[in-house]
C-alpha positions in Angstrom: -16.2 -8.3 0.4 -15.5 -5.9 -2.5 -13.6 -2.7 -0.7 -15.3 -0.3 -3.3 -18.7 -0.7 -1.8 -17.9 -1.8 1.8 -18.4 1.4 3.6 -18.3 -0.1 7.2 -15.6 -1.9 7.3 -13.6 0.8 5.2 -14.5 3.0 7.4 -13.3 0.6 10.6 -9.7 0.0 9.1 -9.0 3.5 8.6 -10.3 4.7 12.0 -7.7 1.7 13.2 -4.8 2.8 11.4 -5.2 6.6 11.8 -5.5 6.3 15.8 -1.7 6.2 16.7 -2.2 4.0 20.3 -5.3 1.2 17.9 -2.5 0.9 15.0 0.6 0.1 17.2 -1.5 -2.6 19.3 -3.6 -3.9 15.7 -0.5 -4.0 13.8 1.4 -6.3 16.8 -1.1 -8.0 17.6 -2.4 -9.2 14.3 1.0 -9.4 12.3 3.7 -9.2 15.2 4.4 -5.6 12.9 6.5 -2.6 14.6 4.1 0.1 12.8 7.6 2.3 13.4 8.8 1.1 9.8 5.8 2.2 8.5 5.8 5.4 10.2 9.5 6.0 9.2 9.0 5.0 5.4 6.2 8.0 5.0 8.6 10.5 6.6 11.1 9.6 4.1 9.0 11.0 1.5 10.6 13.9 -0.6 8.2 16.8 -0.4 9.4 18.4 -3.8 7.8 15.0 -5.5 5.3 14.3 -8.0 3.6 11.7 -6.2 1.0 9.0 -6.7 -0.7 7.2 -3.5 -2.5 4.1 -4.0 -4.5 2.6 -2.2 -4.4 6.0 -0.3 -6.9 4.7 1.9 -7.8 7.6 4.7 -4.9 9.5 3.8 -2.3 8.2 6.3 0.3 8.9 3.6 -0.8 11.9 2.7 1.8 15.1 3.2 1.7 18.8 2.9 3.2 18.0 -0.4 1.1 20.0 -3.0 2.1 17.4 -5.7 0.6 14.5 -3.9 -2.0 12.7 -5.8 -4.0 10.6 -3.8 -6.0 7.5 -5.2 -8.4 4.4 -3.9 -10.7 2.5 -5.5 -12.9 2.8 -2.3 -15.4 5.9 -2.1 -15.7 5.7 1.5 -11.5 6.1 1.9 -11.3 9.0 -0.4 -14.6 10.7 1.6 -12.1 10.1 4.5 -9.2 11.1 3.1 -10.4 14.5 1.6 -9.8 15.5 5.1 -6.2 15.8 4.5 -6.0 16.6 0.7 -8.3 17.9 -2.3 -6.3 16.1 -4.7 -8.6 13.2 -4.7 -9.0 10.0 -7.7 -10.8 7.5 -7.2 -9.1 4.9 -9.8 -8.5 0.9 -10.5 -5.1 0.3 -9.5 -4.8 -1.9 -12.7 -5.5 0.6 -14.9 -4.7 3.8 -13.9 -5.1 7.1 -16.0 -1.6 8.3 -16.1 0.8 8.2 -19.1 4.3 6.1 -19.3 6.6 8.2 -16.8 4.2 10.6 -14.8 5.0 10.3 -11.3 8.5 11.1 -9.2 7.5 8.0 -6.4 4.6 5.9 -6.1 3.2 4.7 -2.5 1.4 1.8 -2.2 1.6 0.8 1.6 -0.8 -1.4 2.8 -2.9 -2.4 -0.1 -0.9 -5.2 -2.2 -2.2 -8.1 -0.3 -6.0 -7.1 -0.6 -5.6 -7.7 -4.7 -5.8 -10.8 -6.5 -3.1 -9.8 -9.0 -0.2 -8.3 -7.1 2.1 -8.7 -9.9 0.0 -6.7 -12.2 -0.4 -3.9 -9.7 3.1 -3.7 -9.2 3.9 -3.7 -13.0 0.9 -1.0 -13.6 2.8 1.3 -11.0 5.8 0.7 -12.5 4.5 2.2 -15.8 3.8 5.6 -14.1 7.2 5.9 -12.3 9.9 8.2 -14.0 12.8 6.3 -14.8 15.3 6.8 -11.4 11.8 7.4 -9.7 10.8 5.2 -6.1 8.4 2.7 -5.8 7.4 2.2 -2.0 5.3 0.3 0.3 4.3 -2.0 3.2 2.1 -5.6 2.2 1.1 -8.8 4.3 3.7 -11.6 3.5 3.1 -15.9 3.8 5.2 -17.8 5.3 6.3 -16.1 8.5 4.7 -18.7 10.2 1.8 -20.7 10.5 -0.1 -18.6 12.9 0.2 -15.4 10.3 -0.4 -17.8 7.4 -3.4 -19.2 8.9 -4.6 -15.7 9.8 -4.2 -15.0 6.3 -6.1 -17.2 4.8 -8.9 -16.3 7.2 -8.7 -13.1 5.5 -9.1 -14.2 2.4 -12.5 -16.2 3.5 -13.9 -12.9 4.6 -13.1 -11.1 0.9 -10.8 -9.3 3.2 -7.2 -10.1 1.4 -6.6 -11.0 -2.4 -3.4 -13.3 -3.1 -1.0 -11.9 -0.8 2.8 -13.7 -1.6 5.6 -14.5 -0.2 9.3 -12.3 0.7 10.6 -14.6 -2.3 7.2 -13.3 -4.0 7.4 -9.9 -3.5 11.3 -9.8 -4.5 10.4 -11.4 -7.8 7.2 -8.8 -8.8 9.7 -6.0 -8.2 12.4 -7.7 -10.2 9.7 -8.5 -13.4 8.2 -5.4 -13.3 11.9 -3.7 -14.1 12.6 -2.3 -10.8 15.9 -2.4 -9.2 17.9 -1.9 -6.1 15.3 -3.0 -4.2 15.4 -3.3 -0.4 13.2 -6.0 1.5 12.2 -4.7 5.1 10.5 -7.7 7.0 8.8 -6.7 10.4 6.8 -9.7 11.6 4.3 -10.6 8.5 4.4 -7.6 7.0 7.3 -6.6 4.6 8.3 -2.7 4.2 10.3 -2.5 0.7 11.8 0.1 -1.7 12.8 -0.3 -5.5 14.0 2.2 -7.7 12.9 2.4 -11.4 
């Protein structure tokens, strides 16, 4: 499935994740996930921030924060999320249109493990972060056990999920992309984490 085009099932997801009672129960369901951390983690935004937001899917990230850029490669998730924001791009993730050092924080929550190159993603969003900026965000994790890894790879059948990685993975993107103090947030199969640039 390429997410660009799929407008149902685009459409589907975000409907899930923006209904408060669907996300809780999805999110346990599927990846044993407290959605809490998640929830949490986009309160602890800084409003004052130059901020990029990719995937920003519907907008479940999106603040009052006038300086929130939000970004998808999916038409169908910006349509959605111009609901909550007019500052609107649809964009590659792998090549975004942003010089060295443009944003305060970069979001990227639930999006990692739907690309084939996580790495590359992570080091592209690197590029845009100020230095002493914060990269943040929520991805699907192997190896939490067999029922989530099996799950996975179900996913990945459907086009639904690129080449989601391992905690161990994850750690070592963050690390080779130049990011440090970096803080690992496991919930289930799903891992919430912070690095700073």
């Amino acid at each position: 499935m390429n997410w660009q085009t799929a407008t149902l099932p685009a459409a589907l997801y975000d409907y899930a994740v923006q209904n408060p009672v669907l996300s809780r129960l999805g999110a346990r369901t599927l990846w044993n996930y407290d959605i809490t951390h998640l929830r949490e983690s986009i309160a602890a935004q800084d409003p004052t921030a130059l901020t990029l937001d990719i995937p920003c899917g519907g907008g479940l990230a999106i603040t009052y924060n006038p300086r929130h850029v939000a970004a998808d490669l999916s038409q169908t998730m910006l349509k959605r999320a111009r609901r909550k924001t007019r500052t609107l791009l649809q964009t590659d993730i792998y090549a975004l249109p942003f010089g060295p050092a443009t944003f305060d924080a970069v979001l990227t929550y639930n999006g990692l493990h739907c690309l084939e190159d996580p790495a590359l993603a992570i080091t592209e969003l690197t590029r845009v972060l100020r230095p002493g900026g914060t990269l943040r965000g929520t991805t699907v994790t192997r190896g939490t056990s067999r029922r989530h890894d099996a799950l996975i790879t179900l996913m990945q059948r459907r086009g639904l999920f690129g080449s989601p990685g391992t905690l161990t993975d994850l750690r070592t993107w963050l690390t080779t992309a130049g990011l440090t103090d970096i803080a690992l947030t496991p919930s289930g199969a799903v891992t919430g984490f912070t690095a700073r640039k």
